[in-house]
C-alpha positions, -999 to +999 in steps of 0.1 A: +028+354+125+055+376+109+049+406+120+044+396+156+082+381+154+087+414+137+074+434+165+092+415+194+126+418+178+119+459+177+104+457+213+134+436+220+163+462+208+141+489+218+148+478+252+183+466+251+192+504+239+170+521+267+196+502+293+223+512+270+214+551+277+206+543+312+236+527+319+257+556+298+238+581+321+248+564+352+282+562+346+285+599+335+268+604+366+296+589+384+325+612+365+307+640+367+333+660+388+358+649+360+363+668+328+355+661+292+388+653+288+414+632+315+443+629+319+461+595+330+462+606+363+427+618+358+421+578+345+444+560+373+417+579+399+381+569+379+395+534+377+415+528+411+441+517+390+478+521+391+501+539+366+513+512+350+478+495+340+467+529+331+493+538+308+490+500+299+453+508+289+461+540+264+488+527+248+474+496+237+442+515+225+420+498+249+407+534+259+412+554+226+437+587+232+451+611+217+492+623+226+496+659+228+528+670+230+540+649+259+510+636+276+479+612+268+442+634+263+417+610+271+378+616+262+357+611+295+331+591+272+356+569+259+366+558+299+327+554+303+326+530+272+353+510+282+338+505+312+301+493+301+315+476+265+353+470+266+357+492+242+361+528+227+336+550+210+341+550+173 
């Protein structure tokens, strides 16, 4: 009785992480004309979103960054993560 509540749970996150990937893939898919690494201006275009929100978004860390010199370096994965988790990749 154990092991089959065992083996659903597995089955269970086996199949949440498939749709996980598939969902990662699909969204690099759609940035796939974008580099590795944005810019805001890069970000205000794969979001549709203004300057203000996007600038809004780095600084507050809701999309992780790094400032180089004068201007935010954003990683493309981290735009894809905030997008399917609301967050940044660790």
């Amino acid at each position: 009785m154990e092991e089959n509540t065992i083996n659903n749970k597995i089955t269970a996150q086996s199949a949440s992480n498939k749709t996980i990937v598939n969902n990662e893939l699909k969204a690099n898919e759609m940035f796939e004309n974008y580099p590795d690494v944005v810019s805001v201006e890069d970000l205000m275009q794969m979001l549709q979103i203004g300057q203000v929100l996007a600038y809004k978004l780095v600084k507050r860390g809701e999309i992780k960054s790094r400032k180089v010199g004068r201007e935010y370096k954003i990683p493309k994965i981290n735009v894809i993560s905030y997008l399917l988790n609301g967050t940044e990749v660790k």
